[in-house]
C-alpha positions as a Python dict, from the first residue, in 0.01 Angstrom:
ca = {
    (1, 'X'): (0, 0, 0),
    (2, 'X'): (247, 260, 53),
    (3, 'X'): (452, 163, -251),
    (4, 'X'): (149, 195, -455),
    (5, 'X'): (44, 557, -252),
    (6, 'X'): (390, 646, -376),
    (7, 'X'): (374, 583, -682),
    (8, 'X'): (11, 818, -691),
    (9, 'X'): (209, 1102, -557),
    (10, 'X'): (495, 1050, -805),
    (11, 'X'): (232, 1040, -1092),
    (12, 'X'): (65, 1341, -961),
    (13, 'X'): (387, 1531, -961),
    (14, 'X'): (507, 1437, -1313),
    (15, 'X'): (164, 1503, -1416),
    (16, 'X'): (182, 1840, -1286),
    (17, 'X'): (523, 1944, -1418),
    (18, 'X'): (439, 1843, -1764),
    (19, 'X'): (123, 2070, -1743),
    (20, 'X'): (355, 2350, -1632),
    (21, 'X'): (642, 2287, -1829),
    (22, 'X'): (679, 2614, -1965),
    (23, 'X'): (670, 2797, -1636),
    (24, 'X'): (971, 2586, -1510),
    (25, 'X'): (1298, 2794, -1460),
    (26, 'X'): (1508, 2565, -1689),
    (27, 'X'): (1294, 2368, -1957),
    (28, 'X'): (1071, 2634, -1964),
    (29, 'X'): (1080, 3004, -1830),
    (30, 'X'): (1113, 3332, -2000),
    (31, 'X'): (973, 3645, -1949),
    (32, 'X'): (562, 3756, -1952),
    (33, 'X'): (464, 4069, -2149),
    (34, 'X'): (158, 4235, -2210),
    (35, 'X'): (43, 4414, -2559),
    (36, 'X'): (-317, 4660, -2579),
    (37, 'X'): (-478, 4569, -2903),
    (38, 'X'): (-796, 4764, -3046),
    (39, 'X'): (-944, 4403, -3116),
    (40, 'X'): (-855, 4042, -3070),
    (41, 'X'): (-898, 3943, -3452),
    (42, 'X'): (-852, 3611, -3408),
    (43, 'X'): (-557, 3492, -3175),
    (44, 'X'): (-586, 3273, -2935),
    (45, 'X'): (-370, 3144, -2661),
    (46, 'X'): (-141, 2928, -2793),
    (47, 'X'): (-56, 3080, -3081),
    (48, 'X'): (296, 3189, -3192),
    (49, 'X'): (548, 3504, -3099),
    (50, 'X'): (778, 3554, -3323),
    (51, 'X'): (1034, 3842, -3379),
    (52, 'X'): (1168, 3847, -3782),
    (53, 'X'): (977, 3540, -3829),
    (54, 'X'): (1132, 3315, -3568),
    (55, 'X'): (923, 3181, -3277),
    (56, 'X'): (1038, 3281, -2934),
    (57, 'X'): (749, 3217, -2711),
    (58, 'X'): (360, 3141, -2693),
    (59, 'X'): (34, 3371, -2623),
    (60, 'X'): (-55, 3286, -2277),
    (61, 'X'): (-404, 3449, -2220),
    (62, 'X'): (-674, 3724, -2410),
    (63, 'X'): (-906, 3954, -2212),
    (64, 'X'): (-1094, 4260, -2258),
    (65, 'X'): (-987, 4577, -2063),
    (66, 'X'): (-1211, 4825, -2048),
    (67, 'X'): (-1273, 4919, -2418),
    (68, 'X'): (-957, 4729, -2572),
    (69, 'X'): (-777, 4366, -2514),
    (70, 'X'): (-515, 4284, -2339),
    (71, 'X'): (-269, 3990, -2472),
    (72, 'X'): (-34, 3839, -2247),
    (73, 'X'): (266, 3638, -2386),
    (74, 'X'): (577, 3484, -2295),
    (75, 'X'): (919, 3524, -2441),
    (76, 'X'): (1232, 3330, -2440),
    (77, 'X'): (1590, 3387, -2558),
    (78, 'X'): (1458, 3764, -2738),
    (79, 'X'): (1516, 4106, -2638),
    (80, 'X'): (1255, 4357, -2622),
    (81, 'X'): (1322, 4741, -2623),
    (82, 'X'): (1097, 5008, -2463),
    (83, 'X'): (976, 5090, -2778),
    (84, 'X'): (894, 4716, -2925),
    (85, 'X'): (583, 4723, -3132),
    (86, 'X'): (339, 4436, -3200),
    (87, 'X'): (163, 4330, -3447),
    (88, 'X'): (-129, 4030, -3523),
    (89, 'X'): (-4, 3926, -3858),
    (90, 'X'): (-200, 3625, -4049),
    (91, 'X'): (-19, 3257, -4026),
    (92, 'X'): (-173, 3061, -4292),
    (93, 'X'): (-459, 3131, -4574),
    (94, 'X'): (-761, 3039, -4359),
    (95, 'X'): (-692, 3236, -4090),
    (96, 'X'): (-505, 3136, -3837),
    (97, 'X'): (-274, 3441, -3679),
    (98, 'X'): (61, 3450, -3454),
    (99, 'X'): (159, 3768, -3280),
    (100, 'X'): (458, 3983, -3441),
    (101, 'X'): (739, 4174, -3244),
    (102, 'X'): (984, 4470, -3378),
    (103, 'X'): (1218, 4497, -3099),
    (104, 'X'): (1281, 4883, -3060),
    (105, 'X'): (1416, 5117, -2804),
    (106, 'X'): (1722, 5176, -2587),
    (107, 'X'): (1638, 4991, -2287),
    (108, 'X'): (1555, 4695, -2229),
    (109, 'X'): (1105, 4610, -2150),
    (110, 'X'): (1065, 4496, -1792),
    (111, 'X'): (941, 4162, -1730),
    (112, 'X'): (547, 4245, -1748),
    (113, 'X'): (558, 4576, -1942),
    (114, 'X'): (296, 4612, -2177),
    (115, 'X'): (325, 4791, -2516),
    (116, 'X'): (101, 5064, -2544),
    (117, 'X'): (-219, 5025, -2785),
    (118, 'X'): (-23, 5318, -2984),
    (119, 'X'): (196, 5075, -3116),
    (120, 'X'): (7, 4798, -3179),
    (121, 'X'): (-179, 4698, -3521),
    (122, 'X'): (-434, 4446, -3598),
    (123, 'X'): (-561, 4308, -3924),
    (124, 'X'): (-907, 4327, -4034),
    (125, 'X'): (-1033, 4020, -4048),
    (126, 'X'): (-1201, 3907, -4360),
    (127, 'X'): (-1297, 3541, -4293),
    (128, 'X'): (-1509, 3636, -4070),
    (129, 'X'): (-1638, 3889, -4218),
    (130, 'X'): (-1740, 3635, -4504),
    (131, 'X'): (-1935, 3451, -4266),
    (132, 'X'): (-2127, 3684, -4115),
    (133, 'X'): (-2255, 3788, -4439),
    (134, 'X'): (-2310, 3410, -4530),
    (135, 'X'): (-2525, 3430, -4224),
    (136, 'X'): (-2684, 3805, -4278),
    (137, 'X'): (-2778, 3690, -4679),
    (138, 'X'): (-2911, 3331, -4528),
    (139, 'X'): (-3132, 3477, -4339),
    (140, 'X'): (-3296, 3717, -4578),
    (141, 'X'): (-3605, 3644, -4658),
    (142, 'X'): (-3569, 3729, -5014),
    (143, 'X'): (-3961, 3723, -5126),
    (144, 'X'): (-4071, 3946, -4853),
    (145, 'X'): (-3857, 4190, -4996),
    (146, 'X'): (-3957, 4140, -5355),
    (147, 'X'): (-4231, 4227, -5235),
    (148, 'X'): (-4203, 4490, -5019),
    (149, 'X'): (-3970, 4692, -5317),
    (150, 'X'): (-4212, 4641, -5543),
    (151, 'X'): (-4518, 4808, -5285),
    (152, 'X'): (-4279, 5082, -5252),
    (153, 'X'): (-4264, 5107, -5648),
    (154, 'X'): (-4625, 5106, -5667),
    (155, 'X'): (-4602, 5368, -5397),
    (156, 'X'): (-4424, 5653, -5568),
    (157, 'X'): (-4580, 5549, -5912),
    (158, 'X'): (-4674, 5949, -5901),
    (159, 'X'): (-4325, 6103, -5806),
    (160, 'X'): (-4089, 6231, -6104),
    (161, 'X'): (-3925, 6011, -6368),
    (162, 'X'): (-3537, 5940, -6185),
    (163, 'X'): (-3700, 5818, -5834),
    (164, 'X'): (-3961, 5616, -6068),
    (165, 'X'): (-3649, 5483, -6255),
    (166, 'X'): (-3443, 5406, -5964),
    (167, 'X'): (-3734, 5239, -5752),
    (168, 'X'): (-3805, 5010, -6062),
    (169, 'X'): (-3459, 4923, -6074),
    (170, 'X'): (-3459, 4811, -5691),
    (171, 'X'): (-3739, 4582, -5788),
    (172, 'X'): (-3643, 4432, -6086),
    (173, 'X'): (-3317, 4376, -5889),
    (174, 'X'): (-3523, 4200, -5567),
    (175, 'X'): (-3727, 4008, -5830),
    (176, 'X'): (-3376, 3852, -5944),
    (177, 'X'): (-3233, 3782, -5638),
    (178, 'X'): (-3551, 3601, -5564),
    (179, 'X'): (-3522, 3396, -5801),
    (180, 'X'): (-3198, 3279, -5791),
    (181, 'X'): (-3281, 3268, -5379),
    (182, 'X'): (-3196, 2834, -5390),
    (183, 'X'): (-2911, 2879, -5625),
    (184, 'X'): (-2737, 3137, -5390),
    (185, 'X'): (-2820, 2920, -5056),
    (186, 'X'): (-2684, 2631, -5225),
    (187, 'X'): (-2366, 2817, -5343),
    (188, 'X'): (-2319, 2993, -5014),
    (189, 'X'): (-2334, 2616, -4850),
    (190, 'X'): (-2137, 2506, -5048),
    (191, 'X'): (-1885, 2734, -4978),
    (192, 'X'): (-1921, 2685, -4660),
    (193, 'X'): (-1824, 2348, -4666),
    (194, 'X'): (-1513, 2435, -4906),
    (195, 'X'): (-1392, 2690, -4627),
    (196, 'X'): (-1484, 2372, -4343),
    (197, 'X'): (-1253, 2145, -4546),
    (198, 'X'): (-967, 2395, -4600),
    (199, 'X'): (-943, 2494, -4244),
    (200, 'X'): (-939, 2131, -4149),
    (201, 'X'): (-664, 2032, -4366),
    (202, 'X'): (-486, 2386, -4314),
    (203, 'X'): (-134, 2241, -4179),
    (204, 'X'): (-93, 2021, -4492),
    (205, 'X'): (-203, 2320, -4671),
    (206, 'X'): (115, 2484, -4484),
    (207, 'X'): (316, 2188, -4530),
    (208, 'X'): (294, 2168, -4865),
    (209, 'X'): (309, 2557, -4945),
    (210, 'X'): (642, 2503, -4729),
    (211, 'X'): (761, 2224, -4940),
    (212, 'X'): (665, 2428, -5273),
    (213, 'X'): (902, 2703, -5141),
    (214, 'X'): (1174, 2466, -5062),
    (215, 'X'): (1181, 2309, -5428),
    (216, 'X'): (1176, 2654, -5571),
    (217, 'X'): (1412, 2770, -5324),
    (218, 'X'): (1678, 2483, -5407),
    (219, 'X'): (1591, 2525, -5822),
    (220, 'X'): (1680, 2871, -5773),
    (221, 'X'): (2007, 2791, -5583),
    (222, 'X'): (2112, 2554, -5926),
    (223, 'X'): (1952, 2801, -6165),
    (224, 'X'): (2346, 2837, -6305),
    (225, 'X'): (2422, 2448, -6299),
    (226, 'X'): (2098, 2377, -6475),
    (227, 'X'): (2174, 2719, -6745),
    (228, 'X'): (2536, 2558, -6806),
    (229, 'X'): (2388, 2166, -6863),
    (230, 'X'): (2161, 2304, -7124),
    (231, 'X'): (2403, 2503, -7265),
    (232, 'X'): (2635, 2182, -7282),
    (233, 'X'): (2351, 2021, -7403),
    (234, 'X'): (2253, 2253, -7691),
    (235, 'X'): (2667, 2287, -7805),
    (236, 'X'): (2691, 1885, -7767),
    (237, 'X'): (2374, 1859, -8017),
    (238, 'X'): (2571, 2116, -8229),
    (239, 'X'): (2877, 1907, -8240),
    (240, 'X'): (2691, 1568, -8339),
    (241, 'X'): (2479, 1735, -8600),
    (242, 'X'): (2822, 1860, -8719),
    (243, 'X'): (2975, 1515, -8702),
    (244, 'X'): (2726, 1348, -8876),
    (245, 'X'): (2717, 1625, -9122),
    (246, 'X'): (3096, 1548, -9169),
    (247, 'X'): (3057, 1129, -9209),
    (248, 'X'): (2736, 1102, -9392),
    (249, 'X'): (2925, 955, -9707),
    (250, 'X'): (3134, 710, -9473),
    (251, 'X'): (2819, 643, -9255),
    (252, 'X'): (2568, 569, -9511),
    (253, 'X'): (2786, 284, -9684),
    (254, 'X'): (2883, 136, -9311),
    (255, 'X'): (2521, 134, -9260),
    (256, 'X'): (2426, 4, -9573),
    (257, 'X'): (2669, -283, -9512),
    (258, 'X'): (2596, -327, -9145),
    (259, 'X'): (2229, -421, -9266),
    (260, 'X'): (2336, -679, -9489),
    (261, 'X'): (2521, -888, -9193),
    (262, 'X'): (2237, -826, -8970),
    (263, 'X'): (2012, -1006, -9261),
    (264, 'X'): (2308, -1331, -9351),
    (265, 'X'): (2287, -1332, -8949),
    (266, 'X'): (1908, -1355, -8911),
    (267, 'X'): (1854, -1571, -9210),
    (268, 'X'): (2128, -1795, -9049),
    (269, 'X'): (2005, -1782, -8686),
    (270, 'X'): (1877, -2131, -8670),
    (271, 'X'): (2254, -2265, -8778),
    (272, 'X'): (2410, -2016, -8497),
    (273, 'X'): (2175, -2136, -8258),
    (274, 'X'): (2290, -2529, -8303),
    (275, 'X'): (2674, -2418, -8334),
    (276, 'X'): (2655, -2271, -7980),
    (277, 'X'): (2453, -2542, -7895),
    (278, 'X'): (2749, -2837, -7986),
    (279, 'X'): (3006, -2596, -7916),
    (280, 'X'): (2947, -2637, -7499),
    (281, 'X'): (2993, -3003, -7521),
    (282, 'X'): (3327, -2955, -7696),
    (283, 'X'): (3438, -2624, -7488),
    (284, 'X'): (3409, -2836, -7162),
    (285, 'X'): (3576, -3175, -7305),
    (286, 'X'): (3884, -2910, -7484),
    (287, 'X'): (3859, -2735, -7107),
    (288, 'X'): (3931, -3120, -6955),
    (289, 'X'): (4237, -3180, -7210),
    (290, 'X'): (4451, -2885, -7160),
    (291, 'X'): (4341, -2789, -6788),
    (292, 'X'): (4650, -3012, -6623),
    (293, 'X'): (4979, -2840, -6778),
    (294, 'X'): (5100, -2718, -7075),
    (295, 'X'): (5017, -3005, -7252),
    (296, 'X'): (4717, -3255, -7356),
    (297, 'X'): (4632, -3499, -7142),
    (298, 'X'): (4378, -3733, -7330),
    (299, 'X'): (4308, -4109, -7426),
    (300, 'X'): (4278, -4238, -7780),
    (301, 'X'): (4093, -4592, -7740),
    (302, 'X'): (4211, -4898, -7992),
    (303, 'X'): (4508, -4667, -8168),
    (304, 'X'): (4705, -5014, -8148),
    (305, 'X'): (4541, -5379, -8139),
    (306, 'X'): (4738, -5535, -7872),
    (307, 'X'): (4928, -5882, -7885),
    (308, 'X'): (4752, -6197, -7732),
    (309, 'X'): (4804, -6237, -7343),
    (310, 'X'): (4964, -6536, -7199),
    (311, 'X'): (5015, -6654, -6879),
    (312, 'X'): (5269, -6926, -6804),
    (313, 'X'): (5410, -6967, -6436),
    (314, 'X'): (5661, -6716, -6308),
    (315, 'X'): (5590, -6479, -6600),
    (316, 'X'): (5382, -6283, -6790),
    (317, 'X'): (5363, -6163, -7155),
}
């Protein structure tokens, strides 16, 4: 029981300094800030701090002060002047947003200085702008106010020519809109669901717009090596239309004569094939006879008929 209370306590504590890690003096640390923006437009703790485009820390927190937000972020390993500025600059194409710092001044920001809302930007946000008028124009209830422009034509049927004009316009414009009412809602949900898709897939999006910029990057880096292998390229095909240019009375007979082999040669293919084929019998045997020495080593069988054999005691002939 206590071993296993110990090891509770132990889990606890690693559990807590991994939830914390960044507050820790050594694996994590650095230095909190604050920043007065006019709006939030989108960050969210979490998101990056970078100063010229390298991340040094995290946004810790987003809340509204009076009539303008406060962001608090950490920093680590970057020096911040009294006169740093801050900026929420867009991350990737659908929206998301890191916070941007331009060190300035000649001393140094104290730990939890905040940089004025003087010099601080933010962007307008146009995503969600977008939606809220996919919202506003969904909502519309686009008969009603075919209606309702054309009662107001009827209305001023009596007042002069250019506010007759103008109201007729209105309605002939509500009348279209109407119409193409389901072919607007279906485009708008559509798009919707395009904009759903990119933002789930938005770091491959960023992977992949990294990896483009890579290639491009390293294609530009052998722009010369790939100008001089074409230019090789172009003086080598130069050079062989020259040589060929130079043997075309040599060539053409060499080919003409080259063709005739290659047709005794096909014509005798059959034969060729059965000489190699009694030739490895004969290789192998030839291989045998001269493989012990500088000289043949073979047997010729009945070269001379021998005498009769006879046997007589003590001696043989």
């Amino acid at each position: 029981m206590l071993l296993g209370v110990l090891g509770l306590v132990l889990a606890g504590l690693f559990l807590l300094v991994a939830f914390n890690a960044d507050r820790l003096p050594i694996i994590g640390g650095g230095s909190t800030y604050a920043a007065a923006f006019s709006e939030a437009a989108g960050l969210r703790p979490g998101d990056e701090v970078r100063v010229a485009g390298v991340k040094v820390g995290a946004v810790t927190a987003i809340g509204l002060d009076r009539d303008h937000v406060r962001v608090r972020f950490r920093v680590k390993g970057a020096w911040l002047g009294d006169q740093t500025s801050a900026a929420i600059k867009i991350k990737t194409l659908l929206g998301r947003k890191y916070l941007a710092l331009e060190p300035a001044g000649d001393r140094e920001l104290p730990a939890g200085g905040e940089i004025p809302l003087a010099r601080t930007t933010a962007p307008y946000d146009v995503l969600a702008a977008f939606a809220g008028l996919t919202r506003t124009v969904d909502a519309i209830d686009t008969s009603q106010l075919a209606k309702a422009f054309q009662t107001l034509s009827a209305t001023f049927a009596g007042t002069p020519a250019q506010v007759r004009s103008s109201l007729a316009g209105l309605s002939a414009l509500s009348r279209t809109v109407a119409s193409r009412d389901a072919l607007l809602r279906q485009l708008l949900a559509r798009t919707r669901g395009v904009t759903t898709v990119l933002a789930a897939r938005s770091g491959d999006l960023t992977a992949l717009i990294s990896d483009a910029n890579k290639l491009l990057t390293e294609v530009s880096n052998r722009r010369a090596v790939i100008s001089a292998l074409l230019t090789d390229t172009v003086a080598l095909s130069v050079q062989l239309s020259g040589l060929v240019a130079d043997n075309r009375a040599r060539l053409g007979p060499a080919l003409t004569q080259l063709h005739g082999v290659l047709d005794v040669l096909r014509r005798n293919q059959s034969n060729l094939d059965r000489s190699l084929a009694l030739l490895a019998p004969f290789v192998r045997v030839f291989a045998n006879t001269v493989g012990n020495g500088r000289w043949f080593d073979t047997y010729l069988q009945n070269l001379v008929v021998p005498g009769p054999l006879t046997i007589t005691p003590g001696r043989t002939r």
